[in-house]
C-alpha positions in Angstrom: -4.0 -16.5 -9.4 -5.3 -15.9 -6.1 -6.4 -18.5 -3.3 -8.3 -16.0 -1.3 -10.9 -13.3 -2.1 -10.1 -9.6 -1.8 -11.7 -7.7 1.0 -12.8 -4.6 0.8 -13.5 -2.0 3.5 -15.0 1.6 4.1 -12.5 3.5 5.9 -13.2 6.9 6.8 -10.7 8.2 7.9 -8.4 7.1 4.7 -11.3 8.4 2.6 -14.8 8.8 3.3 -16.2 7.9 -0.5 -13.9 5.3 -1.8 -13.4 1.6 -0.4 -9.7 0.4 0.6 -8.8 -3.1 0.2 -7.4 -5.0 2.9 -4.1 -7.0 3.2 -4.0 -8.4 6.8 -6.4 -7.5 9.6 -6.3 -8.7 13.1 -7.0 -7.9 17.1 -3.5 -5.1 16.5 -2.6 -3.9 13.0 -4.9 -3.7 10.4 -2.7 -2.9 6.9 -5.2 -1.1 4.4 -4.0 -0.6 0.3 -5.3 2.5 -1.0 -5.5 2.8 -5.1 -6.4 6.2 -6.8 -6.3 6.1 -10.4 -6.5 8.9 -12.3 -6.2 9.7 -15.9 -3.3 11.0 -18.0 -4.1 12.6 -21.4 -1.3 11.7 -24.0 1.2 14.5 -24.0 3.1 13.8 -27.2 5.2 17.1 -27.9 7.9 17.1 -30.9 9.8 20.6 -31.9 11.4 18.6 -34.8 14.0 17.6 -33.1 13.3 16.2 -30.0 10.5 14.5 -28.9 8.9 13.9 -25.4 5.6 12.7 -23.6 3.1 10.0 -24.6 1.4 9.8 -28.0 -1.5 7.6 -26.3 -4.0 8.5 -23.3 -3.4 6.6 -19.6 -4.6 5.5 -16.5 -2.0 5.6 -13.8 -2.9 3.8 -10.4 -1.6 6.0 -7.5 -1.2 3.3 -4.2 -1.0 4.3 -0.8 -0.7 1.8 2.3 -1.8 2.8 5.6 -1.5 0.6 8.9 -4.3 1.0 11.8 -3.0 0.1 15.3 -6.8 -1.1 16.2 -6.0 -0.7 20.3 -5.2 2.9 19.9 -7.1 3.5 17.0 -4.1 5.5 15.2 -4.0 5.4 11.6 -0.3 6.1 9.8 0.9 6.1 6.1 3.2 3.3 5.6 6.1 3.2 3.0 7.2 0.4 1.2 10.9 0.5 3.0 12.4 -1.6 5.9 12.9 1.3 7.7 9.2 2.7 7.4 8.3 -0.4 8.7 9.9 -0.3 11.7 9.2 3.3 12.2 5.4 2.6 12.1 5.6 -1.7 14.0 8.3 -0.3 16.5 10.7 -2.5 17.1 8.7 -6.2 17.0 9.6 -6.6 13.4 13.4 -6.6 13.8 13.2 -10.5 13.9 10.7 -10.8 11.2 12.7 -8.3 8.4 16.0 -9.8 9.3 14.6 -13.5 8.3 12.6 -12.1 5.6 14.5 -11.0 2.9 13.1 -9.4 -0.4 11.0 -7.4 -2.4 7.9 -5.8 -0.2 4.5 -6.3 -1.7 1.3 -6.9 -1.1 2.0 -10.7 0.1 5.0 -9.5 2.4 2.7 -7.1 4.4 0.0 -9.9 4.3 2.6 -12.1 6.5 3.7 -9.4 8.4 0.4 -8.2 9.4 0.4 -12.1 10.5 3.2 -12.3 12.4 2.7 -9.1 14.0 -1.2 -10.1 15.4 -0.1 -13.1 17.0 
């Protein structure tokens, strides 16, 4: 269930074939969401005794989010931890991560992308 559409955008210097989607842009940060899939044969393996792997072939999405600072046009990988966060915001986002509490997803960086553009 989503009340908005998904944006897409080409950006080259993420990758210059494949689209990235968009959580929150603005005039400062833009965040960007980056998903590679790529396929995992099954790998089912049994010796008799043991037995390891997959007995069934897989796509596995790879995501990656990246943050743009639009005035100085810098582009940095961003990790889903607190600390990541305020390694790549600076310090602005002590006030929003200390009333924000919980699990960060797509719609946490959406309202920190928010909060950090006005």
């Amino acid at each position: 269930k989503q009340n908005q559409p998904e944006v897409f955008v080409l950006v080259p210097q993420i990758d210059p074939v494949h689209y990235v989607r968009v959580i929150a842009g603005g005039a400062k940060f833009r965040i960007y969401k980056f998903t590679k899939t790529h396929f995992v044969k099954n790998n089912y393996h049994t010796d008799g005794i043991a037995t390891t792997g997959n007995n069934y072939d897989e796509y596995v999405d790879d995501v990656t989010y990246y943050v743009l600072n639009v005035p100085n046009n810098q582009l940095k990988e961003l990790s889903l931890k607190k600390k990541a966060i305020k390694a790549v915001f600076g310090n602005g986002t002590d006030t929003y991560l200390s009333s924000n509490p919980g699990t960060i997803d797509d719609e946490y960086l959406k309202n920190l992308g928010d909060y950090m553009n006005q």
